[in-house]
FIKOLZA-1660 file (N, C-alpha, C; in steps of 0.1 Angstrom, whole numbers, plus 5000, padded with zeros to 4 digits):
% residues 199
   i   px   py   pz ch aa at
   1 4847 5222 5134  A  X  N
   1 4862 5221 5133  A  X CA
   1 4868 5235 5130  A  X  C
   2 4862 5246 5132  A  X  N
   2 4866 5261 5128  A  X CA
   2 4881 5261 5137  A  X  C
   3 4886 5267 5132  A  X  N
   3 4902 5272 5135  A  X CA
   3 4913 5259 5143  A  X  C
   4 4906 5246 5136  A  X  N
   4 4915 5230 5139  A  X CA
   4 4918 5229 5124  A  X  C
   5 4932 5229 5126  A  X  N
   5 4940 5223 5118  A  X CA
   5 4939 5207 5110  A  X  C
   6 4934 5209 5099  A  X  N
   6 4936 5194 5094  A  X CA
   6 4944 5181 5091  A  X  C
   7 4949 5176 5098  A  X  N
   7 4964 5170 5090  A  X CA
   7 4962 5157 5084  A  X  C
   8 4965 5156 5074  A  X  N
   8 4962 5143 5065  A  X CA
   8 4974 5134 5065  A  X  C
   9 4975 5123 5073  A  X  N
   9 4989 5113 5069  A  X CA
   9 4984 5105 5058  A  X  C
  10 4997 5102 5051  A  X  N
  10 4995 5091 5042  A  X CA
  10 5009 5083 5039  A  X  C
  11 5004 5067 5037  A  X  N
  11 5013 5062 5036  A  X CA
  11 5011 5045 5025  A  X  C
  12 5019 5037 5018  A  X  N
  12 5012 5032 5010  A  X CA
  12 5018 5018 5013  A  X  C
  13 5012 5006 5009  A  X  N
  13 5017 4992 5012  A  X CA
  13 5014 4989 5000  A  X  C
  14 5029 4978 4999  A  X  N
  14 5033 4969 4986  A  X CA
  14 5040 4975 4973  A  X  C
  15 5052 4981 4979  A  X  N
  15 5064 4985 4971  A  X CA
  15 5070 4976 4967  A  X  C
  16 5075 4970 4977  A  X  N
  16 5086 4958 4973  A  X CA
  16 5084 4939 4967  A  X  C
  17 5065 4940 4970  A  X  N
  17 5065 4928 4962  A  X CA
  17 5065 4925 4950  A  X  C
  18 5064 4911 4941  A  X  N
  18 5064 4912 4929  A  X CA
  18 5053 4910 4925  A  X  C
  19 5042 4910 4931  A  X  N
  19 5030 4905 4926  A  X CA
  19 5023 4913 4931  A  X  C
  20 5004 4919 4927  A  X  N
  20 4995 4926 4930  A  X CA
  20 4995 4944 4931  A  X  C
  21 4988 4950 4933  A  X  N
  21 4990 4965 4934  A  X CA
  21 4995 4969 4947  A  X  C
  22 4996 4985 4943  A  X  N
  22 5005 4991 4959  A  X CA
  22 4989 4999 4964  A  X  C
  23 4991 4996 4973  A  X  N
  23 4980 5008 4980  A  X CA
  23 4983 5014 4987  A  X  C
  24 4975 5027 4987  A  X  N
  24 4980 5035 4998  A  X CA
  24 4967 5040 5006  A  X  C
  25 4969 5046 5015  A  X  N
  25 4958 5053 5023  A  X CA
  25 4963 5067 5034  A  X  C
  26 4952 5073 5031  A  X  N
  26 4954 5085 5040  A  X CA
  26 4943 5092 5048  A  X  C
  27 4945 5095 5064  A  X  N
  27 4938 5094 5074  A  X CA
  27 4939 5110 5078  A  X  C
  28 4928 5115 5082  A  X  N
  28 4929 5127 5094  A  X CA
  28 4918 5120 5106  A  X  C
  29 4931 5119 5115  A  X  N
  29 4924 5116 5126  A  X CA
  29 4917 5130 5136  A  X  C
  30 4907 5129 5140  A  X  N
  30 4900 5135 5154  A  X CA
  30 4912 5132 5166  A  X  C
  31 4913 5144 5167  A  X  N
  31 4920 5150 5181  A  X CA
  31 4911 5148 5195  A  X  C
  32 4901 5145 5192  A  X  N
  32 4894 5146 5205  A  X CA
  32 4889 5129 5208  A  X  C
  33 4893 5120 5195  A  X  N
  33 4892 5106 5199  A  X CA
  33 4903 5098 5191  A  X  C
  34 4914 5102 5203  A  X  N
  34 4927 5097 5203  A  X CA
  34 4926 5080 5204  A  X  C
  35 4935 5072 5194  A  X  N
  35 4938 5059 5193  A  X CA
  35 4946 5057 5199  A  X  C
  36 4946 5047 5210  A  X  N
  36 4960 5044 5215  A  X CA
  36 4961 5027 5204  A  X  C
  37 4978 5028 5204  A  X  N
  37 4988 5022 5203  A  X CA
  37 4987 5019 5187  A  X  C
  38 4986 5031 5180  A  X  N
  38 4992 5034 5165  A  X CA
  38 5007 5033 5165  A  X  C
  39 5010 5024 5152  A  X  N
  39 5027 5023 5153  A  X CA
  39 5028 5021 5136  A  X  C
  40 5041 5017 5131  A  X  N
  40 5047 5018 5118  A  X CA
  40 5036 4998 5118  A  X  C
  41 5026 5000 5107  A  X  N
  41 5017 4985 5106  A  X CA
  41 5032 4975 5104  A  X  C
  42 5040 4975 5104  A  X  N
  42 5053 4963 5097  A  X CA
  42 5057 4960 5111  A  X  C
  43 5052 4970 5128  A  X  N
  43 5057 4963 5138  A  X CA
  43 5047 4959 5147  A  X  C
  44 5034 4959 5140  A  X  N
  44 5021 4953 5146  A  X CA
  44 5018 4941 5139  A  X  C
  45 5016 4930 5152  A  X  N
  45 5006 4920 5145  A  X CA
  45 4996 4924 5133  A  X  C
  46 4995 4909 5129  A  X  N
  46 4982 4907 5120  A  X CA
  46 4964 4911 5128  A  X  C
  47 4966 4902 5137  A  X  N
  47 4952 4906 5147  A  X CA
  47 4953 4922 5154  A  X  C
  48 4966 4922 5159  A  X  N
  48 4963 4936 5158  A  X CA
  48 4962 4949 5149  A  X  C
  49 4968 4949 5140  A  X  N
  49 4964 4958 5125  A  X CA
  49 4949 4959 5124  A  X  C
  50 4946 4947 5123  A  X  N
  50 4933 4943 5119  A  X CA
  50 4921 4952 5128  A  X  C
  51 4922 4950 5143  A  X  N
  51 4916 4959 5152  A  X CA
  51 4916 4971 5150  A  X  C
  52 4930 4977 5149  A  X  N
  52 4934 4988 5151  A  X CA
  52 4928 4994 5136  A  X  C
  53 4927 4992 5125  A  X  N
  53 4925 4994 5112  A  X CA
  53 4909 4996 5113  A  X  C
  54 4898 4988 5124  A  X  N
  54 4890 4992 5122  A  X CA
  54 4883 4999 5128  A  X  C
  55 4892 5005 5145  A  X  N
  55 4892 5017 5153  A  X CA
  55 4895 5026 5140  A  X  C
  56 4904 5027 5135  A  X  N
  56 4905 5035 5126  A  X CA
  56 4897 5044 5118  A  X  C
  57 4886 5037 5108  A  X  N
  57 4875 5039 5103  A  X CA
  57 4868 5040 5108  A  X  C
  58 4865 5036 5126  A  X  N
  58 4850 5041 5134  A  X CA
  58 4853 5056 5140  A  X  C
  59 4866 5063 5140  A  X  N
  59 4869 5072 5147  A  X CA
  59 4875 5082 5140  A  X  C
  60 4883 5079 5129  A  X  N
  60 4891 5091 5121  A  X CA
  60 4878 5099 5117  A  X  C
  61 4881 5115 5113  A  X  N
  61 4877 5121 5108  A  X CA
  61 4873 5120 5094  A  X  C
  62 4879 5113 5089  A  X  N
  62 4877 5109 5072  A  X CA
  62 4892 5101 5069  A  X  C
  63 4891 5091 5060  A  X  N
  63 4898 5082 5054  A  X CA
  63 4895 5077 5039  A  X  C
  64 4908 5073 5033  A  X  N
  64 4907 5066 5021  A  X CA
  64 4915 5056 5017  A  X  C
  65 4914 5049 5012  A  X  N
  65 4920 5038 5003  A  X CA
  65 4922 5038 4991  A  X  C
  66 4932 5038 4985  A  X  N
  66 4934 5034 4967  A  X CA
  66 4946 5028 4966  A  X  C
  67 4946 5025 4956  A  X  N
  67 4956 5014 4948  A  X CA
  67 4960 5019 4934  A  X  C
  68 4970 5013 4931  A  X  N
  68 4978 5016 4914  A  X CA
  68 4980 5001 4907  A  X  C
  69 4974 5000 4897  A  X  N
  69 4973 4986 4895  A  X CA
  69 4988 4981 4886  A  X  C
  70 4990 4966 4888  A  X  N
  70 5004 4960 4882  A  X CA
  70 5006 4967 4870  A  X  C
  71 4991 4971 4860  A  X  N
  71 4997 4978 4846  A  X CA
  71 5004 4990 4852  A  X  C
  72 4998 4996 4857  A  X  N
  72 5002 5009 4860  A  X CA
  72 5020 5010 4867  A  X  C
  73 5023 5000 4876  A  X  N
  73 5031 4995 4882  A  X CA
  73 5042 4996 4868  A  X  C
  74 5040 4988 4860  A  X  N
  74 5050 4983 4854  A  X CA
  74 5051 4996 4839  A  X  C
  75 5041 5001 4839  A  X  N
  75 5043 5018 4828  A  X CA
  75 5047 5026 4836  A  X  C
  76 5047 5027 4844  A  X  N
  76 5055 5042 4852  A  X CA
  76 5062 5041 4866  A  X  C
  77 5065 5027 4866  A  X  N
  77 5075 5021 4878  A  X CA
  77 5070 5028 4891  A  X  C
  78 5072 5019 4903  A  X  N
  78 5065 5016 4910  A  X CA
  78 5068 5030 4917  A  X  C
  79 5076 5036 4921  A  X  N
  79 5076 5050 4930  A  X CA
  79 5066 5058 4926  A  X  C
  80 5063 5057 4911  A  X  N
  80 5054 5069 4906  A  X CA
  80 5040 5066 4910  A  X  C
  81 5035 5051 4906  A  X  N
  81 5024 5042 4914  A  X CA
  81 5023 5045 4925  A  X  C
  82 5032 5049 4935  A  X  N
  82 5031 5045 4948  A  X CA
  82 5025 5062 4949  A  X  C
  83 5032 5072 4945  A  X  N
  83 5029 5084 4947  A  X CA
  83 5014 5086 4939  A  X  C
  84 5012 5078 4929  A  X  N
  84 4997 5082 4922  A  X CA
  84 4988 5075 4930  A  X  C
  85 4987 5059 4939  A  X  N
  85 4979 5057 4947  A  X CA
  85 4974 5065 4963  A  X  C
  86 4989 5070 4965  A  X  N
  86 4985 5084 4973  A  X CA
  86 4976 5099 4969  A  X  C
  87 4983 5102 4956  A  X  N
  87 4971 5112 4953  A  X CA
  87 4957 5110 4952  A  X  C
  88 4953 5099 4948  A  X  N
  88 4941 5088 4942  A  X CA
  88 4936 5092 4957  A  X  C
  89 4942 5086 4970  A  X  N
  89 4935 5082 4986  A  X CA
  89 4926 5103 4989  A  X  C
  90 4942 5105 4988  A  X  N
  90 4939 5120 4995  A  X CA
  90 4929 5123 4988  A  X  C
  91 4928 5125 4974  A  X  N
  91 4913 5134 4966  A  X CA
  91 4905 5124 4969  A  X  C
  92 4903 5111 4975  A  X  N
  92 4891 5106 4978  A  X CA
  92 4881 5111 4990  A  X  C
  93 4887 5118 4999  A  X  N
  93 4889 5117 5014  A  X CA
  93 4875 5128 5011  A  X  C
  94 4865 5127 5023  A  X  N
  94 4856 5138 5020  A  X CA
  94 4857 5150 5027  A  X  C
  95 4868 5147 5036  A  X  N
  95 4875 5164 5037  A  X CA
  95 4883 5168 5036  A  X  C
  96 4887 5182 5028  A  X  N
  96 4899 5185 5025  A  X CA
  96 4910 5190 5035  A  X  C
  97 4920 5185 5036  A  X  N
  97 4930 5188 5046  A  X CA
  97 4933 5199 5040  A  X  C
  98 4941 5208 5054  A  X  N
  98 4950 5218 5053  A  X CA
  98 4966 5217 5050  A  X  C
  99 4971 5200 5056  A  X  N
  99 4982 5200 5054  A  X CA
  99 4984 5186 5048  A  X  C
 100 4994 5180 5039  A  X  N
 100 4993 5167 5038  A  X CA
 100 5014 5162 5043  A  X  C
 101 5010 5149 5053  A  X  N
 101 5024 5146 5056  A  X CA
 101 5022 5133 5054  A  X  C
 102 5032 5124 5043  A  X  N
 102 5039 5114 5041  A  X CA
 102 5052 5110 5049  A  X  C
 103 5047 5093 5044  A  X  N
 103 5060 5088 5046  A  X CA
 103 5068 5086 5040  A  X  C
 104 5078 5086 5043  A  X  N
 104 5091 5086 5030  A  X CA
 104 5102 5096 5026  A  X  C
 105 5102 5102 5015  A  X  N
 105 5110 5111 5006  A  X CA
 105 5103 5112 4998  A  X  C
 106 5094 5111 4996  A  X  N
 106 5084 5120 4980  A  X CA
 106 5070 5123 4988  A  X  C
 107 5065 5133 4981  A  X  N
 107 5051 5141 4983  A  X CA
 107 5041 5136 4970  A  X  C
 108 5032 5134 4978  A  X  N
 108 5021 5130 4958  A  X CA
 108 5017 5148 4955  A  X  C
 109 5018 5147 4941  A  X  N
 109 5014 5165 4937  A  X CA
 109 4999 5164 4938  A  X  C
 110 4993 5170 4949  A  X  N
 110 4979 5174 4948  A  X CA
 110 4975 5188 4951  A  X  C
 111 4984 5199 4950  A  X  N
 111 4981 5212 4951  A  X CA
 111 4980 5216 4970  A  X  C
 112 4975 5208 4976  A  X  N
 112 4982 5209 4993  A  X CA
 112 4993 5211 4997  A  X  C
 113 4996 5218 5009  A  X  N
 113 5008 5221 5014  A  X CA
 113 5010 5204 5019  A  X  C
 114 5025 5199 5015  A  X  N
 114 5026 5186 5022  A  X CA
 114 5039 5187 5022  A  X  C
 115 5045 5175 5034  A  X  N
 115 5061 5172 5040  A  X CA
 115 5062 5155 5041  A  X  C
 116 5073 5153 5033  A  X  N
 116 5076 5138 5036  A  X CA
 116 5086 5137 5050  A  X  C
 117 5084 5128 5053  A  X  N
 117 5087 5123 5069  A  X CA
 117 5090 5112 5066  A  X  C
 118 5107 5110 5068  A  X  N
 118 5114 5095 5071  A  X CA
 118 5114 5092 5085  A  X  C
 119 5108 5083 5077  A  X  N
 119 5100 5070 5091  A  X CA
 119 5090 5077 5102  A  X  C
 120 5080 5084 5089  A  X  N
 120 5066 5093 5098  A  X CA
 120 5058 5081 5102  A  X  C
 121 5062 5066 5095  A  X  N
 121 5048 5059 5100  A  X CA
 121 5054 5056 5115  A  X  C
 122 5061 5059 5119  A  X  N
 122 5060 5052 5134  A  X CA
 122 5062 5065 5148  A  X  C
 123 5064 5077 5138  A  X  N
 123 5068 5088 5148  A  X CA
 123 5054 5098 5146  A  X  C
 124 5048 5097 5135  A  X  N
 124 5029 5107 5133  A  X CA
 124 5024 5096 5132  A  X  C
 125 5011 5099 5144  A  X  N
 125 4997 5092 5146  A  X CA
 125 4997 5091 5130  A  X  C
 126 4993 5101 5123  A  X  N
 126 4980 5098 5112  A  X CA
 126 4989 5091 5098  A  X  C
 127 4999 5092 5100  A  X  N
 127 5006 5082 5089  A  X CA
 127 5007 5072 5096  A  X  C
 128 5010 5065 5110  A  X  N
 128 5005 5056 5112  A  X CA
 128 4996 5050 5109  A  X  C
 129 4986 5051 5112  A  X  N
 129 4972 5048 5107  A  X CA
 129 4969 5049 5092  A  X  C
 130 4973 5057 5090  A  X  N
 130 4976 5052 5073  A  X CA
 130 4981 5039 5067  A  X  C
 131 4999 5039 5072  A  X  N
 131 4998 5024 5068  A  X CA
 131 4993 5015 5076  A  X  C
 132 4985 5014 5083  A  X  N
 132 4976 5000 5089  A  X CA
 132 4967 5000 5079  A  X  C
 133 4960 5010 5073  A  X  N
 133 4950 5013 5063  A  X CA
 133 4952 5003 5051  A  X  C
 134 4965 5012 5047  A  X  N
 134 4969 5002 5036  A  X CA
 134 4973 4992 5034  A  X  C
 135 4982 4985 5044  A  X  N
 135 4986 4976 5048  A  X CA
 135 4975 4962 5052  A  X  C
 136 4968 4967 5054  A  X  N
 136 4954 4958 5058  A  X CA
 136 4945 4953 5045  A  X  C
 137 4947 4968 5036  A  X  N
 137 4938 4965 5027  A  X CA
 137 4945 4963 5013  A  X  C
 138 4953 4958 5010  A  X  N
 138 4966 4953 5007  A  X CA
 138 4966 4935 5007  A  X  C
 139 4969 4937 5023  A  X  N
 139 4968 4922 5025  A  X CA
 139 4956 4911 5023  A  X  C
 140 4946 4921 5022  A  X  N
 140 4930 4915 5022  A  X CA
 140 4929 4910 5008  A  X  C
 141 4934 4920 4998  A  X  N
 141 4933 4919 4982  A  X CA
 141 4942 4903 4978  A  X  C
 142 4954 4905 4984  A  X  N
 142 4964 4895 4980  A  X CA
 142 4959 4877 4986  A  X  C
 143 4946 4877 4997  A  X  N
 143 4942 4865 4999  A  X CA
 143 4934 4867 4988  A  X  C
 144 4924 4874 4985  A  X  N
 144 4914 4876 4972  A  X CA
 144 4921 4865 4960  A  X  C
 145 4936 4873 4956  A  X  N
 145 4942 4869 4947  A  X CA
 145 4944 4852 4942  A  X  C
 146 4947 4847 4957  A  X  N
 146 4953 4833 4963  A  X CA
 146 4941 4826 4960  A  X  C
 147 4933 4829 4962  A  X  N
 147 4914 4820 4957  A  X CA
 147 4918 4821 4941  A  X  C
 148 4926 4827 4935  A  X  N
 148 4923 4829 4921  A  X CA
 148 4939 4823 4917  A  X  C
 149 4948 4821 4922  A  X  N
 149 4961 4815 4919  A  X CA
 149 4965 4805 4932  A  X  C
 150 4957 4800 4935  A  X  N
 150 4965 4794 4946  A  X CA
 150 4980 4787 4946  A  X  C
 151 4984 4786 4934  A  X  N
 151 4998 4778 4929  A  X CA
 151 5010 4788 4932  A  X  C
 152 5005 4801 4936  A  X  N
 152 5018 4812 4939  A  X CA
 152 5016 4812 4953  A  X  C
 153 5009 4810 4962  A  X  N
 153 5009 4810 4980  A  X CA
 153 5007 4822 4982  A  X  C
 154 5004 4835 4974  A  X  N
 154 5000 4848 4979  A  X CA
 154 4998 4847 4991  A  X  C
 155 4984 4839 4997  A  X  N
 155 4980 4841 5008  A  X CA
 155 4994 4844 5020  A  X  C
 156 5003 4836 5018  A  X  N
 156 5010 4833 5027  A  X CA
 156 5028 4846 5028  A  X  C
 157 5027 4848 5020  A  X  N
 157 5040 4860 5012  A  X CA
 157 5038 4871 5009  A  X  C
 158 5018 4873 5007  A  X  N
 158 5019 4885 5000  A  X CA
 158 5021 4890 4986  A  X  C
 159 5029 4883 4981  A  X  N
 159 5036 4885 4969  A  X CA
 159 5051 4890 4969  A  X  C
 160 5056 4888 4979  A  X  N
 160 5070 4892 4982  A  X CA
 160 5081 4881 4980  A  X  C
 161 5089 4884 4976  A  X  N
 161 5097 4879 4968  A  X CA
 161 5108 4865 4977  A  X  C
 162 5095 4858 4987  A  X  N
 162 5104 4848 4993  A  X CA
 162 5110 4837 4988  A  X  C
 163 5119 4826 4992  A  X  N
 163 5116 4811 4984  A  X CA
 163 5109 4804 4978  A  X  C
 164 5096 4807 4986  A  X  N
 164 5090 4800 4982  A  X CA
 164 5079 4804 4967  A  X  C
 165 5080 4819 4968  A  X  N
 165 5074 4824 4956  A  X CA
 165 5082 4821 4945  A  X  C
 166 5093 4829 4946  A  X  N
 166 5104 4822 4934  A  X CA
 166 5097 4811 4933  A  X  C
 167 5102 4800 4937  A  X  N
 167 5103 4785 4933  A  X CA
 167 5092 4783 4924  A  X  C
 168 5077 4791 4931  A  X  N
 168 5065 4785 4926  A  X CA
 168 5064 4793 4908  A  X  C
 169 5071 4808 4910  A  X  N
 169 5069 4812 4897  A  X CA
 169 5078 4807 4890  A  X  C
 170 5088 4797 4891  A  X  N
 170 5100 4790 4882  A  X CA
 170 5090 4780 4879  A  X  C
 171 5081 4775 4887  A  X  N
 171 5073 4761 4885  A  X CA
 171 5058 4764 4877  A  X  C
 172 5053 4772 4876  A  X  N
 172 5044 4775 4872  A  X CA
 172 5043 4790 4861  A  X  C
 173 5052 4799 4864  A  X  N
 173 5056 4809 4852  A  X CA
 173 5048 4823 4857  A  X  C
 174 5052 4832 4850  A  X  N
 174 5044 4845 4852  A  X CA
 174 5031 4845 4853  A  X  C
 175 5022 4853 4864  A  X  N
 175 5007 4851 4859  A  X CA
 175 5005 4864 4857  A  X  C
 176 4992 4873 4851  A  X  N
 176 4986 4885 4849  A  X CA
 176 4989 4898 4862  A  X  C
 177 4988 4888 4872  A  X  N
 177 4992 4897 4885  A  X CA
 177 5004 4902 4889  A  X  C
 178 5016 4893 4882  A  X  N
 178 5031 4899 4885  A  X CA
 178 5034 4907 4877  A  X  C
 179 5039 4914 4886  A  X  N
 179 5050 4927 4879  A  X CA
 179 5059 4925 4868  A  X  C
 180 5058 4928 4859  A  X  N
 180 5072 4924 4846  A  X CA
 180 5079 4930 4851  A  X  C
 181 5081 4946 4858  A  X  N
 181 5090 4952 4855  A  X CA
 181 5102 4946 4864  A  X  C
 182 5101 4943 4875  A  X  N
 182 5105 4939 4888  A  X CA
 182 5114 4923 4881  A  X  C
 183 5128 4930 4887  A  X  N
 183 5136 4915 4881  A  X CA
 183 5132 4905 4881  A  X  C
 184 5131 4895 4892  A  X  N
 184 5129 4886 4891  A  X CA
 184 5123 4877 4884  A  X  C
 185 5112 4886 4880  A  X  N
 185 5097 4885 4871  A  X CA
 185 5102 4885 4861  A  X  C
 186 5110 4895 4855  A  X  N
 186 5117 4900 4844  A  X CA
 186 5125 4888 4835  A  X  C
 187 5134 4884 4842  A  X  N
 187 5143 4873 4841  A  X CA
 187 5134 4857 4841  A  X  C
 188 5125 4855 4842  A  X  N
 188 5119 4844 4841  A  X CA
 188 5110 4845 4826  A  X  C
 189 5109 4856 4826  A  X  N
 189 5103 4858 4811  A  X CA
 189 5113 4858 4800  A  X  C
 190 5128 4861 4803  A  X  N
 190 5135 4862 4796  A  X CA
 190 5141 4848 4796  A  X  C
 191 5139 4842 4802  A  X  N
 191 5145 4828 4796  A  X CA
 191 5140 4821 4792  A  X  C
 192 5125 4826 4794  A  X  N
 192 5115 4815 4785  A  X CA
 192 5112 4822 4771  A  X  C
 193 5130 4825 4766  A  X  N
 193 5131 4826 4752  A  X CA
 193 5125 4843 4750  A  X  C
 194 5121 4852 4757  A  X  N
 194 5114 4864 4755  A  X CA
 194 5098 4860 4754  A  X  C
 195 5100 4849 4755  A  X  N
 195 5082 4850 4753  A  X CA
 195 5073 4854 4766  A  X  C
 196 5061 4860 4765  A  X  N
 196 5061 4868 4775  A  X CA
 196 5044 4862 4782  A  X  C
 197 5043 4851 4779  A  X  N
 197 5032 4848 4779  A  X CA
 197 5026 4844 4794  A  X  C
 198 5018 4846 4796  A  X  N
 198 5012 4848 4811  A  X CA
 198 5000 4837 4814  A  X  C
 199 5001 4834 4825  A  X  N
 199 4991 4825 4833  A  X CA
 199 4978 4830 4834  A  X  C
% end
C-alpha cells in the first residue's frame, strides 16, 4: 500500500434511542475491491445491510466496531459516548489511517488528521460502510437484549422511542438498559415519586 492514501470513515448507530448502547464503526475500504451499492444504512433494507455489512468485512482493508455503554451514555451524555465509541472503533482498527472522516459535526480526538462530513454516510463510500457496520451491530445487540426483556419489544423498535415502547416502559418501569438521562426515561422515574429503582 506504499504511496495509497488511507481513509478511515466512521460513523455510529443509536443516538436517539432510549434504550442500549451507541456503536460506532470505522472502515478503510480497498480501492481495488470496490463495493457496489454502499448508501446512508437508514436507506437500506434490513436483508440488505445485512449482506452488504458482510461484503464489508470480507473486503475492507481493516474494520472495527465499539460501543459506549448506557452508564457511560448517561455520565457524559450521549454526543460525548457517541464520539468516545468512535475513538474506541478507530484505535481498534489494525491499520493506522492517514486521514479520519466522520459523519456529522464532531471529530473523535485521536491525534489523526480528521473532517466531519454532514451527511458523509450517504455521499463517502467508507462512512457509508461504517454506518451499516454499526447499524448492524447495534441492531444484533438490541435482539440479544429482547431474549433478556422481552416486555420492552426491543426486538422490534430497537429501543427507539415509539408507542409502543413508551406504553411498555409506563407498564413495566425502567430496566438496567435505559437511559436515565434521556426524558422520557427520566420522567417515568420521576413520578415514581424519585425512586429510581430498575428492572
Amino acid at each position: 500500500m506504499k504511496n495509497h492514501l488511507l481513509i478511515c470513515g466512521v460513523d455510529e448507530a443509536g443516538r436517539g434511542p432510549l434504550a442500549g448502547p451507541v456503536y460506532a464503526a470505522a472502515v478503510i475500504l480497498d480501492s481495488r475491491r470496490p463495493i457496489e451499492g454502499l448508501n446512508d444504512s437508514k436507506k437500506l433494507s434490513e436483508k440488505r445491510r445485512n449482506y452488504l455489512a458482510s461484503e464489508i468485512k470480507q473486503h475492507a482493508l481493516a474494520w472495527a466496531i465499539a460501543e459506549a455503554t448506557v452508564e457511560e451514555i448517561d455520565s457524559i451524555n450521549i454526543l460525548r459516548a457517541s464520539l468516545l465509541a468512535m475513538r474506541r472503533a478507530i484505535e481498534m482498527l489494525q491499520i493506522r489511517p492517514h486521514e479520519v472522516l466522520v459523519d456529522g459535526l464532531y471529530c473523535p480526538d485521536t491525534g489523526l488528521p480528521s473532517r466531519a462530513i454532514v451527511q458523509g454516510d450517504s455521499s463517502v463510500a467508507s462512512i457509508s460502510a461504517a454506518s451499516i457496520l454499526a447499524k448492524t451491530a447495534r441492531d444484533a445487540a438490541m435482539l440479544l437484549l429482547h431474549d433478556t426483556y422481552p416486555q420492552y419489544g426491543f426486538a422490534a423498535h430497537k429501543g427507539y422511542a415509539t408507542s409502543a415502547h413508551l406504553m411498555a416502559l409506563s407498564m413495566h418501569g425502567v430496566s438496567v438498559e435505559h437511559r436515565k438521562s434521556f426524558r422520557p426515561v427520566r420522567e417515568i422515574l420521576e413520578r415514581k415519586n424519585g425512586c429510581s429503582d430498575v428492572v
